[in-house]
TIVO-574959 format. One record per residue (C-alpha): residue number from 1; residue in one letter; y, x, z. Coordinates in steps of 0.2 Angstrom, whole numbers, plus 2048, in hexadecimal, padded with zeros to 3 digits. Example, Ala and Ser with C-alpha at 12.3 -4.5 7.8 and 13.67 -1.06 7.14 Angstrom:
% TIVO-574959
resi resn north east up
1 A 7EA 83E 827
2 S 7FB 844 824
% end
This chain:
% TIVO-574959
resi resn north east up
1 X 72C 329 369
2 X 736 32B 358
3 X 72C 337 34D
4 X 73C 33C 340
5 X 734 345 32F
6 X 73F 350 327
7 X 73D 357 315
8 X 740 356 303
9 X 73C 34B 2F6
10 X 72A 349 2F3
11 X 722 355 300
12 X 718 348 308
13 X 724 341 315
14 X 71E 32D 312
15 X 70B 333 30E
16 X 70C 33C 322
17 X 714 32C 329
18 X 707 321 323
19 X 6F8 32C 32A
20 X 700 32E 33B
21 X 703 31B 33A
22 X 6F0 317 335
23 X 6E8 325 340
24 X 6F4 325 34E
25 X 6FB 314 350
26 X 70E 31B 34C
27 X 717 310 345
28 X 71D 315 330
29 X 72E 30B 32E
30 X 732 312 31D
31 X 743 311 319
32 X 744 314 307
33 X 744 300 304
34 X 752 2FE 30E
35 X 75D 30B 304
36 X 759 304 2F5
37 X 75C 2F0 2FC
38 X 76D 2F9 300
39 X 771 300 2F0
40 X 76C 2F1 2E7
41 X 778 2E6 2F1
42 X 787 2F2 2EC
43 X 783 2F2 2DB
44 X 782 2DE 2DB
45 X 794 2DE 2E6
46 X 799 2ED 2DD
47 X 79C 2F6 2EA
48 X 79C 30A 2EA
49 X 78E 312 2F5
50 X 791 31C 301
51 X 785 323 313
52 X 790 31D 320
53 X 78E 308 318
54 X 77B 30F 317
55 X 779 314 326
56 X 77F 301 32D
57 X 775 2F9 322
58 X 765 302 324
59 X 763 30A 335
60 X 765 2F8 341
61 X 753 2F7 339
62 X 74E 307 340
63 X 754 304 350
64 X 74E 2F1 350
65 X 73C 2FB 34F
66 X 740 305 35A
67 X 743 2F6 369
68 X 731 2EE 362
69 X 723 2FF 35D
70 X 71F 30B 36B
71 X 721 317 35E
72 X 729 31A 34F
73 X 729 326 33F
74 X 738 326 332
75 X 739 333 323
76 X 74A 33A 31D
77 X 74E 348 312
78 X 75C 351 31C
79 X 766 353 30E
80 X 773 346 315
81 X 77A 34D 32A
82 X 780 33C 32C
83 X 770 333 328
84 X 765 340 332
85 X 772 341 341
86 X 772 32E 342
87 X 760 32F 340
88 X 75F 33A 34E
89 X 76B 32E 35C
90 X 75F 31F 35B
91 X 753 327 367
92 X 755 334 376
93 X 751 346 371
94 X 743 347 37C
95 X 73A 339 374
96 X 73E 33D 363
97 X 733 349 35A
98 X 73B 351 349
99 X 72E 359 33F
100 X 731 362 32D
101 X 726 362 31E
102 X 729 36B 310
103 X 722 36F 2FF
104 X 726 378 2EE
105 X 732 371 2E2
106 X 726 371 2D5
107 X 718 368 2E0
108 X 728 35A 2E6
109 X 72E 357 2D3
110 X 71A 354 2CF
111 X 717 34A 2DC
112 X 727 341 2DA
113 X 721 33E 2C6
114 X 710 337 2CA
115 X 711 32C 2D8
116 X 717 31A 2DA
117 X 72A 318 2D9
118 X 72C 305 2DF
119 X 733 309 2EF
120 X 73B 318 2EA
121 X 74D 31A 2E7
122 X 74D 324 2D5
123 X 755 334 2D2
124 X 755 340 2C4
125 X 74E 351 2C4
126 X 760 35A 2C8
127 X 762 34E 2D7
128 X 753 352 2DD
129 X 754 363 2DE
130 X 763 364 2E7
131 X 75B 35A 2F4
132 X 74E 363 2F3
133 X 759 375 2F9
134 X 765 369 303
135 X 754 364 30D
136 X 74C 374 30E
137 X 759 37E 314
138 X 760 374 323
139 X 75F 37B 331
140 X 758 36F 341
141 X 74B 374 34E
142 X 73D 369 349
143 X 72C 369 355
144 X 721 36B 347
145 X 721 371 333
146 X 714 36C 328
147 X 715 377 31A
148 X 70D 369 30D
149 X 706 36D 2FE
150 X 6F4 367 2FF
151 X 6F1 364 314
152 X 6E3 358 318
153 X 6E7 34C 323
154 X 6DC 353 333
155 X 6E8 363 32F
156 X 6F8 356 331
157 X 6F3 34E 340
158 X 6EB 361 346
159 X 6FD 365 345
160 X 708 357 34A
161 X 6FC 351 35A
162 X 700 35C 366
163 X 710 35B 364
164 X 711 347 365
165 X 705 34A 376
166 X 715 355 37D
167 X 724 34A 376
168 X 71B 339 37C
169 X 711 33E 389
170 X 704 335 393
171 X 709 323 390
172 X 706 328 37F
173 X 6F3 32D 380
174 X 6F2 31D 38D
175 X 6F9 313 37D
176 X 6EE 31B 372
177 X 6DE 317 37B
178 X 6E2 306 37E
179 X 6E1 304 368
180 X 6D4 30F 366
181 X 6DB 31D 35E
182 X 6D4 32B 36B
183 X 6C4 32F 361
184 X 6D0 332 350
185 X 6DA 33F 35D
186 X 6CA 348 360
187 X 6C3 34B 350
188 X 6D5 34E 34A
189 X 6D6 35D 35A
190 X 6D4 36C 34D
191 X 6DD 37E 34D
192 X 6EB 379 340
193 X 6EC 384 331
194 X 6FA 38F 330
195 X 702 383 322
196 X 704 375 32F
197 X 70A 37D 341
198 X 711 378 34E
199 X 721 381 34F
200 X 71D 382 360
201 X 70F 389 362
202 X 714 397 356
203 X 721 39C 35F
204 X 715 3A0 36D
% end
């Protein structure tokens, strides 16, 4: 299974990765580090960058992961088609689960401010706020949105859970058993809040 997260600059993408890695055993590859790797090697060969070299440098690794994890999560902001489409071939369309988060200009830029920036490619303020509307207005199906301003992380998994359980499907739970992770799925196994559905589900 490929768990893609879609969403701007600083609305939890990376913090969501890691919890389903430490609760549910799905593998975070973050891919930040790899960007920046690139950028730093065209700058040193004074090269200009540009997404389609990016994409050759950075996503071999992805799918490299992708031969050796049962499961995997990435993180991308959408505000590049050719990253995400590329993104998107590295898995079928039926193991591949796409799931949105979003969050408030305000709350991104502050979180952006405080948190660590080592394996962060910086930005300014302007840039990131075009990402940020280049992000939230793509339009993709996406099996879950988590609408993340201060979710918990029961209401992340309450949200994204059932959704893995359809995309992956009963070798999954078997995998999970066998690590040990079924009694985190059951006290996870809440009504998720209206700020983080799955899309769904709502549209029942």
């Amino acid at each position: 299974m490929f768990v893609v997260l879609v969403g701007p600059k600083g609305s939890g993408k990376s913090h969501i990765g890691r919890i389903l890695d430490h609760h549910l055993g799905v593998h975070f590859f973050h891919v930040e580090p790899l960007w920046m790797a690139y950028h730093a090697q065209c700058r040193a060969s004074g090269r200009e960058v540009n997404i389609p070299d990016g994409i050759l440098a950075v996503h071999p690794a992805i799918k490299h992961a992708l031969s050796v994890y049962d499961d995997v999560c990435v993180e991308t902001t959408g505000a590049s088609p050719e990253i995400l489409e590329d993104l998107l071939s590295l898995s079928p369309p039926e193991s591949t689960l796409v799931v949105r988060t979003r969050a408030p200009l305000d709350v991104c830029l502050q979180r952006i401010a405080t948190r660590d920036q080592t394996n962060q490619i910086p930005l300014d303020v302007e840039t990131i706020k075009l990402v940020h509307g280049m992000s939230t207005s793509l339009e993709m199906p996406a099996a879950v949105t988590l609408e993340n301003v201060s979710l918990s992380e029961a209401e992340i998994l309450s949200a994204v859970l059932p959704a893995i359980r359809r995309t992956a499907g009963p070798a999954w739970l078997e995998r999970q058993a066998a690590k040990g992770h079924v009694a985190r799925h059951m006290a996870c196994d809440l009504a998720a809040p209206p700020s983080a559905r799955s899309d769904d589900d709502s549209a029942r």
